[in-house]
C-alpha positions in Angstrom: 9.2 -9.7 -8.7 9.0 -13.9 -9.0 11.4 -16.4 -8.6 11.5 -18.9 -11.5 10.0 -22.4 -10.7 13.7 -23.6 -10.4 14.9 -21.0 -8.4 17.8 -19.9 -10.7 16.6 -16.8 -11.5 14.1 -13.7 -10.8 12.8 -11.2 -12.5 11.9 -7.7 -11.5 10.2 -4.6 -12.5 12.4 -1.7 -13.5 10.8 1.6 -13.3 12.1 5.5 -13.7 10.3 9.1 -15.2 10.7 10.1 -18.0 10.0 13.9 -17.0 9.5 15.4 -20.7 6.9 13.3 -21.5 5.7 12.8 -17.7 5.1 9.3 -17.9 6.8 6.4 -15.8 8.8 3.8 -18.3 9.4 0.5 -17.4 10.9 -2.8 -18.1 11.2 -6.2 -17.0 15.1 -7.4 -16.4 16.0 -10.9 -15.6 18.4 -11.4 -12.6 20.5 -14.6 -12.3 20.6 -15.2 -8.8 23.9 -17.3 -8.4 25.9 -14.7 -11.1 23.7 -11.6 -10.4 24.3 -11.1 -14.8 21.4 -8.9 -15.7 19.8 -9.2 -18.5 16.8 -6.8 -20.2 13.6 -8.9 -21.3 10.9 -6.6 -22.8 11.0 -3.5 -25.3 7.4 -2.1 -24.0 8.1 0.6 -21.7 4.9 0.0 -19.9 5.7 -3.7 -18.9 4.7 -4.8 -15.1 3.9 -7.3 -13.5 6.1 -10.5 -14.4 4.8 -14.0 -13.5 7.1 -17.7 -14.8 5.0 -19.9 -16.3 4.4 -22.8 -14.0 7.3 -24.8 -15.9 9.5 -21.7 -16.3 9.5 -22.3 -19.8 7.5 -18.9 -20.3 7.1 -15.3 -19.0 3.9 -13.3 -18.7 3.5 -9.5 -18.3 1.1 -6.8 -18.5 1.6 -3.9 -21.1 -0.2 -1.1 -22.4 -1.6 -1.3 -26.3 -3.4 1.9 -27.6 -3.8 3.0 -23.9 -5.2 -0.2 -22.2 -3.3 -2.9 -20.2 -3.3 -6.5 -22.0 -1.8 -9.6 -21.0 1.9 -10.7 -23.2 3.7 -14.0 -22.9 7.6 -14.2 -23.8 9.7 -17.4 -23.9 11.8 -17.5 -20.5 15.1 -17.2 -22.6 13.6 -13.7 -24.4 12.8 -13.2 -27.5 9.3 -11.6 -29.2 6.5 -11.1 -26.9 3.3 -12.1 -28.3 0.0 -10.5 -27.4 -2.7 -12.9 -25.7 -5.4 -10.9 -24.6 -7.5 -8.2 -26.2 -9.9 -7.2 -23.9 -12.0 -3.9 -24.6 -11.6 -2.6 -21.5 -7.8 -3.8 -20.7 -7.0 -6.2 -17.8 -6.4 -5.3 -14.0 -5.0 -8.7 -13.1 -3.8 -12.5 -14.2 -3.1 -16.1 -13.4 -1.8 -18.8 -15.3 -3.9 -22.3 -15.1 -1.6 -24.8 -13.2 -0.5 -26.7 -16.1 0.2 -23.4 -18.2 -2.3 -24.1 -20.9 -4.2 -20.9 -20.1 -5.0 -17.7 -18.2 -7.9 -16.6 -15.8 -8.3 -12.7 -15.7 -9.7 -10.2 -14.4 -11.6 -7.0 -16.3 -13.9 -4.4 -16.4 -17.0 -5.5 -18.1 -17.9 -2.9 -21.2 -20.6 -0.3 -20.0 -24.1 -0.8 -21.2 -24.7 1.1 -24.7 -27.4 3.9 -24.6 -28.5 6.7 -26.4 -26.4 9.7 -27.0 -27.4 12.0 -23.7 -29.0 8.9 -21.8 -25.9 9.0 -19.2 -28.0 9.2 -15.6 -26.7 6.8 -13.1 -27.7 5.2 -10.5 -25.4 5.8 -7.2 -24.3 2.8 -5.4 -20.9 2.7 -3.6 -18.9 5.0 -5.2 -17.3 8.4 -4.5 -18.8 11.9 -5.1 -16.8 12.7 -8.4 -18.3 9.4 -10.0 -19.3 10.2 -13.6 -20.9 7.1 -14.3 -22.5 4.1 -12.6 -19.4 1.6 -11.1 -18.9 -1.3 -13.5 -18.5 -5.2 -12.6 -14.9 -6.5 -12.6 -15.5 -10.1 -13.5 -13.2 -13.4 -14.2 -12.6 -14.4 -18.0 -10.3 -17.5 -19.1 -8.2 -17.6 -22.3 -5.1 -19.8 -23.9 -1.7 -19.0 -23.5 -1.4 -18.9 -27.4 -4.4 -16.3 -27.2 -7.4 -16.4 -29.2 -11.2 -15.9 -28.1 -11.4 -15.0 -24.3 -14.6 -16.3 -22.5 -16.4 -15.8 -19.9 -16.4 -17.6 -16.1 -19.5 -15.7 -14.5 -21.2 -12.9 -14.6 -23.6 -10.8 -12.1 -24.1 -8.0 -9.8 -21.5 -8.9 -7.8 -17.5 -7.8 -8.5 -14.2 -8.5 -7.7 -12.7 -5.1 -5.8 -9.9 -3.6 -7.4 -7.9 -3.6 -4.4 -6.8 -6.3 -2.2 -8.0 -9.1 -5.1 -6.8 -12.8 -5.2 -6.9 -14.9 -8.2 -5.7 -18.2 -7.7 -6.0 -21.5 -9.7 -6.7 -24.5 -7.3 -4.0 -27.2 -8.5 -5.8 -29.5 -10.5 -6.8 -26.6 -12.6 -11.0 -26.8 -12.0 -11.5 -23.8 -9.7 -10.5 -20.6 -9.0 -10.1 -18.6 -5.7 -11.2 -15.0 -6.1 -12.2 -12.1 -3.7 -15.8 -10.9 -4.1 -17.9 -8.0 -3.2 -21.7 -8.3 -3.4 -22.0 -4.6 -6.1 -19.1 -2.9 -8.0 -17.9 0.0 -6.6 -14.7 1.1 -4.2 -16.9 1.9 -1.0 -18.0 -1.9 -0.8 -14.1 -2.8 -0.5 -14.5 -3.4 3.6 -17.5 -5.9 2.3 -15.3 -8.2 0.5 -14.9 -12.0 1.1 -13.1 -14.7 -0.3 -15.2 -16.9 -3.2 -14.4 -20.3 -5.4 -16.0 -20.5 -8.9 -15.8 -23.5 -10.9 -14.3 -23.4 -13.7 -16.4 -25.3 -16.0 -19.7 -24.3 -14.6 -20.0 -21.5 -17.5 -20.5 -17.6 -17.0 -24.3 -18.4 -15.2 -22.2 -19.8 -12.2 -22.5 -19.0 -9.0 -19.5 -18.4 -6.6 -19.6 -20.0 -3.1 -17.7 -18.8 -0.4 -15.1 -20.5 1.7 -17.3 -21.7 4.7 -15.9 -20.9 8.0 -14.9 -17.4 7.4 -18.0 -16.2 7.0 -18.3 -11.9 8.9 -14.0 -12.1 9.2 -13.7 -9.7 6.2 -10.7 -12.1 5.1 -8.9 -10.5 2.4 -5.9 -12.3 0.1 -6.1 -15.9 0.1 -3.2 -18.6 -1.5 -4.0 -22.5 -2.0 -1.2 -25.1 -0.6 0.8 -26.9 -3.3 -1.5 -30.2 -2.8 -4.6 -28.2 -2.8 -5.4 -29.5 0.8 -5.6 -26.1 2.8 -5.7 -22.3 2.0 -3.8 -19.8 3.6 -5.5 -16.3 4.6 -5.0 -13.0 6.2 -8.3 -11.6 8.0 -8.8 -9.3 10.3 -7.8 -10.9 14.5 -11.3 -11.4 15.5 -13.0 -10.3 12.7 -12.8 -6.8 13.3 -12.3 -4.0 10.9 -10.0 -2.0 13.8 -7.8 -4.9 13.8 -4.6 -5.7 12.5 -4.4 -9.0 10.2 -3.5 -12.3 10.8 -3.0 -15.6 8.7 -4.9 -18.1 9.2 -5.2 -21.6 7.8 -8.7 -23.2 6.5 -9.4 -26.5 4.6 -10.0 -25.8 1.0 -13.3 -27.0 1.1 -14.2 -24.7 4.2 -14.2 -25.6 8.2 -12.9 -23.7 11.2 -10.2 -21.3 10.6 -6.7 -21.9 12.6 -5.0 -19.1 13.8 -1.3 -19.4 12.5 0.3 -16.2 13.9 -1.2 -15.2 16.8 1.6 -15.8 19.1 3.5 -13.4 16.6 1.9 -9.7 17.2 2.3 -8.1 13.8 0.7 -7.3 11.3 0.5 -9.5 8.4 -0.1 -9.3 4.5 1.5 -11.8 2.7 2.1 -15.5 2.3 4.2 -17.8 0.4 3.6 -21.7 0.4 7.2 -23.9 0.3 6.6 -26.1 -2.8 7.2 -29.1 -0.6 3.7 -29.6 -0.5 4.8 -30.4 3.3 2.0 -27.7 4.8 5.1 -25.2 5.7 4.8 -21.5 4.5 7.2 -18.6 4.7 5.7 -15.0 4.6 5.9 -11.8 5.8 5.0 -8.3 7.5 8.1 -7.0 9.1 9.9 -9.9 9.8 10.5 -13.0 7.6 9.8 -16.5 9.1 8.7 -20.2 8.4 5.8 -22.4 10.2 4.5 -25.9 10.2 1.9 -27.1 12.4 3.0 -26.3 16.3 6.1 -24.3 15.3 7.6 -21.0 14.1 10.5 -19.5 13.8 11.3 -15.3 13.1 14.1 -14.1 11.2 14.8 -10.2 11.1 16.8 -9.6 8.3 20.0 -6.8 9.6 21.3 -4.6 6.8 18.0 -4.5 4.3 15.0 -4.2 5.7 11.7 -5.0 3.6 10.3 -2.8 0.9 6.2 -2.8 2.1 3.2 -4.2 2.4 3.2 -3.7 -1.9 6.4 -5.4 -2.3 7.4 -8.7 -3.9 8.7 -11.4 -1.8 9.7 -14.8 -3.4 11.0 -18.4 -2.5 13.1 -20.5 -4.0 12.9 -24.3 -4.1 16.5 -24.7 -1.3 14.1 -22.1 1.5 15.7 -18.7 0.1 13.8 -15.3 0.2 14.2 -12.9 -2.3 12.6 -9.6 -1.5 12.9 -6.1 -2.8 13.8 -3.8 0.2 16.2 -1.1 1.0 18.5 -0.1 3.2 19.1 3.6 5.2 21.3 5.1 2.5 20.3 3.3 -0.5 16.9 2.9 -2.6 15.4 -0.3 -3.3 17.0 -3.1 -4.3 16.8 -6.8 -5.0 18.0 -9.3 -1.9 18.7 -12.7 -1.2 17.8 -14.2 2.5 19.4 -17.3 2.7 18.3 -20.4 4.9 19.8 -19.8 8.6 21.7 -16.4 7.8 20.0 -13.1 9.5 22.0 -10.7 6.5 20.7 -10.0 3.4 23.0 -10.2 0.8 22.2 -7.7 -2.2 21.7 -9.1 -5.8 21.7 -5.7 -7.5 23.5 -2.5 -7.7 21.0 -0.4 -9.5 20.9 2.6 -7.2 25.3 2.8 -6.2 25.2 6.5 -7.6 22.7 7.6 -4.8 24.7 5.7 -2.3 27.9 7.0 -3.2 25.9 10.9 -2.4 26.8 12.0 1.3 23.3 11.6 3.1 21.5 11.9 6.1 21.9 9.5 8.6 19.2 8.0 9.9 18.3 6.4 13.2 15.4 5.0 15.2 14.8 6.0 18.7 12.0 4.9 21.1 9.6 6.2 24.1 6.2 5.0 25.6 2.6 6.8 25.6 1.3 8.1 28.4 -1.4 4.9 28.7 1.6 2.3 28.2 2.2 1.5 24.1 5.0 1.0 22.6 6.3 4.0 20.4 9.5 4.6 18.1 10.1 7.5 15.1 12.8 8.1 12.5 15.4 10.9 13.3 17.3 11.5 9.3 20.4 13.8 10.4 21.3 16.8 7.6 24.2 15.7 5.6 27.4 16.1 7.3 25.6 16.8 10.9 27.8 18.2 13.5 26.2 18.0 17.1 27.4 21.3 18.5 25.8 23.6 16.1 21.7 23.9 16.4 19.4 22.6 13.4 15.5 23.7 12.7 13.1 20.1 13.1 10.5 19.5 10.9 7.7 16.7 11.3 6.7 14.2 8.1 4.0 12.4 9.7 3.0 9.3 8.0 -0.2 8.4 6.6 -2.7 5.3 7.3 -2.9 5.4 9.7 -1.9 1.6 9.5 1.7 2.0 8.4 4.9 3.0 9.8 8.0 5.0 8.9 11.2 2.3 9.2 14.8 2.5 8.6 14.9 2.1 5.0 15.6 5.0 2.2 13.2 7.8 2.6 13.3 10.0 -1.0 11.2 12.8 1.1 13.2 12.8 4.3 16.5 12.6 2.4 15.6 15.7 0.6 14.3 17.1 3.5 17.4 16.5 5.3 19.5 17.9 2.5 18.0 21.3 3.2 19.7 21.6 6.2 16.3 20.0 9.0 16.4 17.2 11.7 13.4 15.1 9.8 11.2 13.2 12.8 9.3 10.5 11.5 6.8 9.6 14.6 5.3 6.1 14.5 1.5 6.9 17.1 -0.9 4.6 17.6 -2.6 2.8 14.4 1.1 2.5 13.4 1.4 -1.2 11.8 5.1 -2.0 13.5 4.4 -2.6 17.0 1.4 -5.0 17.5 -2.5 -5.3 18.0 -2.9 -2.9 20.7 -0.8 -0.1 19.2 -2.2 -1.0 16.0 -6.2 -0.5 17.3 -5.8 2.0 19.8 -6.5 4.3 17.1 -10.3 3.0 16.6 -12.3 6.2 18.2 -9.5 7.9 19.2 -8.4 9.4 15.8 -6.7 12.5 16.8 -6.0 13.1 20.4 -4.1 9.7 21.2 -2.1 10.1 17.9 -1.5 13.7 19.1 -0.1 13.0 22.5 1.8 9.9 21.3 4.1 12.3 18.5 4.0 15.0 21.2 5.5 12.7 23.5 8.5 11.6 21.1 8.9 15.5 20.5 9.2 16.4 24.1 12.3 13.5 23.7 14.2 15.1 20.8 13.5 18.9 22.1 15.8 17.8 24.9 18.7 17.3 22.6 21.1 20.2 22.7 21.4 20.2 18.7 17.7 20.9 18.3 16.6 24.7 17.5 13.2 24.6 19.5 12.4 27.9 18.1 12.0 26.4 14.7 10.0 23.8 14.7 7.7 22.8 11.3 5.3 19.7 11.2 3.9 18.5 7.6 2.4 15.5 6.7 0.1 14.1 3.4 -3.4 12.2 3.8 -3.6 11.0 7.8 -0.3 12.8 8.4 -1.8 15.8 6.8 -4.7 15.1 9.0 -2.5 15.1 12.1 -0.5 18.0 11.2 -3.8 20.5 11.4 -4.8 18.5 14.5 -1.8 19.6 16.3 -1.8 23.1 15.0 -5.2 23.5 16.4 -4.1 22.0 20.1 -0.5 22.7 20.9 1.9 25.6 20.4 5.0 26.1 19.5 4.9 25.3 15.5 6.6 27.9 13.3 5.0 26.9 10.2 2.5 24.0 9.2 2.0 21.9 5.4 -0.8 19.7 5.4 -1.2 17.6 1.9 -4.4 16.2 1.1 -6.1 16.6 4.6 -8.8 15.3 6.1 -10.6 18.6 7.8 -14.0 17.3 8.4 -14.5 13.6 9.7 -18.2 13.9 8.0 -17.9 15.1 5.1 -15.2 12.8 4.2 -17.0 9.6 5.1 -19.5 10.6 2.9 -17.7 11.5 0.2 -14.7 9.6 -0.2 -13.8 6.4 -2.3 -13.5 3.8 0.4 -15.2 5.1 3.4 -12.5 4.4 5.4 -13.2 5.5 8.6 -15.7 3.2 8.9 -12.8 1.3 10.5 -11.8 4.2 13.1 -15.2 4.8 14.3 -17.3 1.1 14.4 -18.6 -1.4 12.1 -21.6 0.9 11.1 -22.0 4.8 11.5 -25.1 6.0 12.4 -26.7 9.2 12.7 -26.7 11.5 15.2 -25.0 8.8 17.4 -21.1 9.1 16.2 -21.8 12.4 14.6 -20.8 13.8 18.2 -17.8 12.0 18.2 -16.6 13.1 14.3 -17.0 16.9 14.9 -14.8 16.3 18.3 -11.8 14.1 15.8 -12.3 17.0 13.3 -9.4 19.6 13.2 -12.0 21.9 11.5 -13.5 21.8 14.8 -10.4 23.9 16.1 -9.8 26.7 13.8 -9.9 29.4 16.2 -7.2 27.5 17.8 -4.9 27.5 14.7 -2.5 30.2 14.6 0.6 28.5 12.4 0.8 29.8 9.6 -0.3 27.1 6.9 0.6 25.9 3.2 -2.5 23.3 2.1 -2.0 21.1 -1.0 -3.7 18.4 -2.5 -5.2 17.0 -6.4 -8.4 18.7 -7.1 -10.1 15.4 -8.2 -8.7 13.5 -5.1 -11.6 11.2 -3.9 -9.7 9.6 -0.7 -9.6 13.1 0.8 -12.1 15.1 -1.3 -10.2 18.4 -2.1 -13.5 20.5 -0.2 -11.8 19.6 3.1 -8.8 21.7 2.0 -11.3 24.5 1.3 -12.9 24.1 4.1 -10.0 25.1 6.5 -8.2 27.7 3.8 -11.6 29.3 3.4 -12.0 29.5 7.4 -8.2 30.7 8.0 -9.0 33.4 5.6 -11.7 35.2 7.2 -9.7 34.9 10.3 -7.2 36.9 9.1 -4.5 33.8 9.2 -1.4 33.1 7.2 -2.8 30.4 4.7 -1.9 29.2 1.5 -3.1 26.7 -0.9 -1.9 25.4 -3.8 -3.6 22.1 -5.8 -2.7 20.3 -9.1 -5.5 19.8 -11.4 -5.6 15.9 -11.7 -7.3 12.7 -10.1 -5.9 10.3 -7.7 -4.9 11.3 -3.6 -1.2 11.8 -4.9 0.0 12.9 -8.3 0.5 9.4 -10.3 2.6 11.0 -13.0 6.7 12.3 -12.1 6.5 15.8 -12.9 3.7 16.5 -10.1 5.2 14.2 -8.1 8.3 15.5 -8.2 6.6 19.2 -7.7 4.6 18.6 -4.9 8.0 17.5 -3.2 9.8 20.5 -4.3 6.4 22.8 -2.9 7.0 21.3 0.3 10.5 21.7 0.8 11.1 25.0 -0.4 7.9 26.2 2.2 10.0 25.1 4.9 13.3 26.5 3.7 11.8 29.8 3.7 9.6 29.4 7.0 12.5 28.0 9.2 15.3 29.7 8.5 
């Protein structure tokens, strides 16, 4: 989602499945902010990723063509969308040059040619189910009007596919970029934040920002006069942290800290095109800063969508966001300058709203060492508080996130089949600070464990709750935390756990990001923390688990390598336990397409249906 430069219109990304050929279709639609008239752009049904031309004379998107993603520009009042790029190996990201002459992007380089059989690799920061050596993502520039691309630099290094900035630096001769020092996803904690010059040629060097040298900064955006770049990087540099913005002179110097009298965790920023040094951005909460002074808005009604979703500003101070609200899906909102209520801009989802649904409703307690804690309770449809209802857990993943009081699609469902759905927020949950937010560095399962035991003890006390029929489930860290508490408290009638991390080991050395990198130090070594990862492993506790246990995950999952499943299912077995497992036979840590998706959903709600009732 973008506003236009003149802040008359936006335009959004509409996405639904299209379940008989499994595929998501998209579109882009225009939304007139002042009339909320609608009106469809594109005819691709692959189009994402919409960005104005500076002048707002043009559009840009990315669309597939014979299977890879290039780069399209449309005139702003619609029309035929004419192809600009036509890279070999498609394009993972854009930006158009301040004066909208041209694009910088970003793309896989082409892989080296060899021989027919000649396909060894060398392995260097990639995941166990890597085929083939990782290649270089790397900055090309081309016109608007298309023609040859070429080159900005080349080397070793890479831009990460995750997390990346591309920005152009005002007057058009530089480029921002993030940088890691080899290609591959386990270098993605190694990233910092680099500025080519343009018209240095593709033997350039890039230099980093100096001053933020060992903060692991991440996204980066330039101030409308060039002057100053806003950042988020980790509060003090450290990986266990939550992020903060801070601002740095373009040409490098000592970081400010912008937000540290504001303890939340941030991802986004958006300069005011005053050129004035102000910025509105967001985490959970919405708000503006100049130099000495802030001020927070939390929008009542809508809440925002996510760390992944658009935010905007117009030119009068107005935010539009894409969030949602308890009982509806997510939607396009207006914030307007000194109002605390969204007003909604579109109606897409009225039909779901219209369904009677499951009310749902935040409630909050404390851990036993003194952090803040809150969960989700969704209510069946039509609840009535004298009759008794079976609970069931849906523990998030992250752990850095949060369940909030937007539109859950799982819960609701969930809900629907007659359960209280708890949504427990424990430590490493993004919603509540730095110290809730880190307590989870070396402490990956016990302090989570007592923090959502501690909010069930709460709800077990409510006369509508059947506390003989109690379920806990959860995918990737929630999955991880569901067969931690199956293996060290009682009282569970039945357990899923999707995608699970079983073995703390194994997983760090096999996974795509090496993630927990961040939950146990800044390096692991050997036999040191290998103590400590046995003791956070639920695999550790299998005699202890006596639930009876549905396990699902992708077979080519490399975030949670689908051994870990076998692991447990394997040792449940020769126990004599009441295991099941069921995979799907695709990549990726959750099915990407809508029939999986949509299955995997189904799997887990029907295992509860017939294990609670």
């Amino acid at each position: 989602m973008q506003v236009s430069p003149l802040g008359d219109r936006a335009v959004i990304v509409l996405a639904w499945p299209n379940y008989d050929a499994n595929a998501w279709e998209s579109e882009i639609v225009q939304v007139d902010l002042k009339t909320r008239a609608r009106v469809t752009l594109t005819q691709r049904k692959t189009a994402s990723t919409p960005r104005w031309s500076p002048t707002g004379d043009r559009l840009a998107f990315m669309a597939a063509v014979d299977g890879r993603t290039q780069l399209f520009v449309l005139p702003a009042s619609g029309g035929e969308a004419r192809q600009v790029t036509r890279s070999p190996t498609g394009i993972v990201g854009y930006a158009w040059k301040p004066d909208g002459s041209a694009f910088a992007y970003r793309a896989f380089e082409e892989p080296a040619k060899r021989e027919k059989f000649d396909d060894a690799f060398e392995v260097n920061a990639n995941d166990y189910l890597t085929l083939a050596a990782p290649r270089q993502v790397h900055l090309w520039v081309v016109g608007a009007e298309g023609g040859e691309a070429r080159p900005l630099a080349r080397g070793s290094w890479s831009i990460p596919t995750l997390f990346a900035t591309t920005a152009w630096s005002p007057d058009g001769t530089s480029i921002l970029f993030t940088k890691q020092n080899v290609a591959g996803t386990r270098e993605w904690e190694n990233r910092e934040l680099a500025r080519l010059e343009v018209a240095a040629g593709p033997t350039a060097l890039p230099t980093p920002i100096a001053g933020i040298e060992g903060r692991r900064c991440g996204a980066g955006w330039i101030s409308p006069d060039g002057r100053h770049l806003a950042l988020t990087c980790p509060v003090d540099g450290h990986v266990k942290n939550q992020t903060e913005l801070v601002l740095v002179p373009s040409a490098g110097g000592t970081p400010r800290r912008l937000t540290s009298s504001i303890d939340r965790n941030f991802s986004y920023a958006i300069w005011r095109p005053d050129s004035k040094g102000r910025g509105g951005w967001r985490s959970r909460w919405y708000g503006e800063r100049a130099v000495g002074d802030s001020v927070e808005v939390r929008p009542s009604g809508a809440t925002w969508g996510g760390s992944g979703s658009p935010t905007s500003l117009t030119p009068d101070g107005t935010i539009i966001f894409i969030g949602s609200e308890a009982n509806r899906p997510s939607e396009l909102y207006a914030l307007r300058p000194g109002s605390s209520t969204p007003e909604r801009l579109t109606n897409f989802h009225d039909a779901i709203a219209a369904l009677t649904l499951g009310k749902a409703e935040a409630f909050r307690w404390t851990s036993d060492d003194g952090l803040p804690l809150d969960g989700i309770l969704t209510l069946p449809p039509n609840f009535d508080a004298a009759r008794k209802y079976p609970l069931l857990l849906n523990i998030h993943g992250g752990p850095w996130g949060s369940s909030r009081e937007t539109f859950s699609t799982r819960s609701q469902l969930l809900a629907s089949k007659g359960f209280l759905v708890f949504e427990p927020n424990y430590r490493g949950s993004d919603n509540h600070g730095n110290a809730l937010y880190s307590a989870v560095y070396r402490d990956h399962g016990a302090g989570p464990g007592r923090d959502i035991m501690a909010g069930l003890a709460i709800l077990k006390k409510r006369a509508y709750v059947d506390t003989t029929r109690i379920g806990v489930s959860g995918w990737s860290y929630g999955g991880y935390m569901t067969t931690w508490l199956i293996g060290h408290y009682d009282g569970w009638r039945a357990a899923m756990a999707g995608a699970a991390v079983i073995d703390l080991v194994d997983d760090y050395n096999l996974n795509d990001l090496s993630l927990f990198i961040r939950a146990y130090g800044e390096t692991l070594t050997f036999p040191k923390d290998l103590a400590l990862m046995k003791e956070q492993s639920p695999g550790t506790y299998v005699d202890r688990m006596k639930t009876p246990l549905l396990l699902l995950s992708n077979t080519g999952d490399v975030r949670v390598p689908v051994t870990q499943s076998y692991k447990l299912y394997n040792a449940l077995k020769e126990r004599g336990r009441d295991v099941r497992m069921k995979l799907w036979p695709v990549a990726g840590h959750f099915p990407g397409d809508p029939w999986r998706a949509r299955d995997i959903d189904r799997e887990w709600a029907a295992y509860f249906e017939e294990r609670l009732r």
